[in-house]
N, C-alpha and C positions, 0 to 999 in steps of 0.2 A: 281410337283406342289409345288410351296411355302406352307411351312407350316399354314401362315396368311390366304391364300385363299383358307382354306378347310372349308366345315360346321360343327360346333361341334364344335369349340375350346372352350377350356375354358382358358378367358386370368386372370390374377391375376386383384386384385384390384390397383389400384392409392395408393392408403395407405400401403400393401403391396407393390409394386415395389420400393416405394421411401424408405419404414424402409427396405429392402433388401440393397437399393444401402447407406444405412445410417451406416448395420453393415460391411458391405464391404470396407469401406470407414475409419470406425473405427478400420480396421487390421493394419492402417498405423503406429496407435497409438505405441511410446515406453512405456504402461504403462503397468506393469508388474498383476495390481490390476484388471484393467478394462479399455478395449478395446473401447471406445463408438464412434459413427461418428454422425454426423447431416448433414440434406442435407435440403435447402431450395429450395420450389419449386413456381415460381410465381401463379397467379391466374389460369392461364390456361395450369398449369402443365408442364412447363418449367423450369429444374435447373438455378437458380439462383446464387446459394453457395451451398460449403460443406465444410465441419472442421470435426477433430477430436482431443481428446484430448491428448496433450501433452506439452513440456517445448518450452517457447517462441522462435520466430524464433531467436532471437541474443543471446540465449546461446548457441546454435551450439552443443546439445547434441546427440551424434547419441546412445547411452548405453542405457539398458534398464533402467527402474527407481529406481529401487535398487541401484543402483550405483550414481545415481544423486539428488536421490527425500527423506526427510526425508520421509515419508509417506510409501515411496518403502521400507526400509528398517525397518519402524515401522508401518505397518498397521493400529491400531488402532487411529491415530491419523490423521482425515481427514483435517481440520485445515493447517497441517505443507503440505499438498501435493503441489506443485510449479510447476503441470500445467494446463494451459488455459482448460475451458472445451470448445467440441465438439461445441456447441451452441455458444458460446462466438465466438471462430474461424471462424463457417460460419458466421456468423452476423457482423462481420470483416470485411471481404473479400467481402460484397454483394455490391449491387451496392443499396441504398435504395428504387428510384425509381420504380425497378425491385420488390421487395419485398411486398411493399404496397398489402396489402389483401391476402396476400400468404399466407404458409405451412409451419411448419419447422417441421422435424421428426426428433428424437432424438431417437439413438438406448439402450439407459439406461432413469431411471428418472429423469427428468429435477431437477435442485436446485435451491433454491429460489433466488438464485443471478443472473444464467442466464433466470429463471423466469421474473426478470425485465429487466435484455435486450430483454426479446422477448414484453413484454408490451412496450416498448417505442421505438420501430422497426418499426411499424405499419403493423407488420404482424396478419393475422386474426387468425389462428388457430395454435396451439401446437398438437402434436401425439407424445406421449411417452412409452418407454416400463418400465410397472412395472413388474417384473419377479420373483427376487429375494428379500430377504431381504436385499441386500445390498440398492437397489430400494427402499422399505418402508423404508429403515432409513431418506432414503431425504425427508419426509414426503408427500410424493408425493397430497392427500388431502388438504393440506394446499397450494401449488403451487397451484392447481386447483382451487381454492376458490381464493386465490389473481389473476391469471388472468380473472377471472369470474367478476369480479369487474373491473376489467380493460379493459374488452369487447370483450376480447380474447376466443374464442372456445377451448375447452381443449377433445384430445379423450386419454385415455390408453388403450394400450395393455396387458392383464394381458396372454395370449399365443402366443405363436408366434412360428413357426417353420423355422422361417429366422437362 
């Protein structure tokens, strides 16, 4: 018997499945700091896009980022890092149509720059994970208050075992 058609299952949530396929998605990444992926989902939970962060397609780097990225080889300095984030990349790649009222899950916390690409997307809701403190550094409360103004629904993850 198919698994699906036994009683009892317990399936995962929509929010779970999509930040799963959001950190899966972020293994692609060359970043040696942090891994993140985004996966945008339409209104009735249909991928639309996904991105993960890394260096733009025409610099053709396949090395980790140490080797390419100030950032890779100076840590504290997030400023010099030279690539696209995760969220930027799906939002890219979407088709906007597709988008309108949808999802986007981000497998780190969002920053306030791809913050405003998700306000001006017109996608309805952000899912972010706050985990770490590298997470609280992005101010992640302050993102959530400027999409909140901007009409956008905001949920964080502060556990997750993805």
């Amino acid at each position: 018997m198919c698994g699906s058609a036994r009683r009892g299952i317990v399936r995962p949530t929509w929010d779970k499945t999509w930040m799963d396929v959001a950190a899966i998605i972020g293994q692609r990444s060359l970043c040696d700091l942090a891994k993140v992926g985004a996966v945008i989902v339409t209104r009735d939970n249909r991928v639309a896009s996904a991105g993960y962060n890394g260096p733009a397609p025409g610099l053709r780097i396949r090395q980790d980022c140490h080797v390419w990225c100030p950032r890779g080889s100076s840590p504290g300095s997030g400023s010099a890092c030279m690539a696209l984030h995760a969220e930027a990349n799906a939002l890219m790649r979407a088709d906007w149509t597709e988008i309108q009222g949808g999802t986007i899950y981000s497998s780190a916390a969002t920053c306030e720059n791809c913050a405003k690409l998700v306000a001006g997307s017109g996608i309805a809701r952000l899912v972010h994970c706050v985990l770490n403190e590298r997470d609280r550094a992005r101010d992640p409360g302050k993102v959530e208050k400027y999409l909140a103004l901007c009409n956008v629904r905001t949920e964080r993850i502060t556990q997750w075992d993805g």
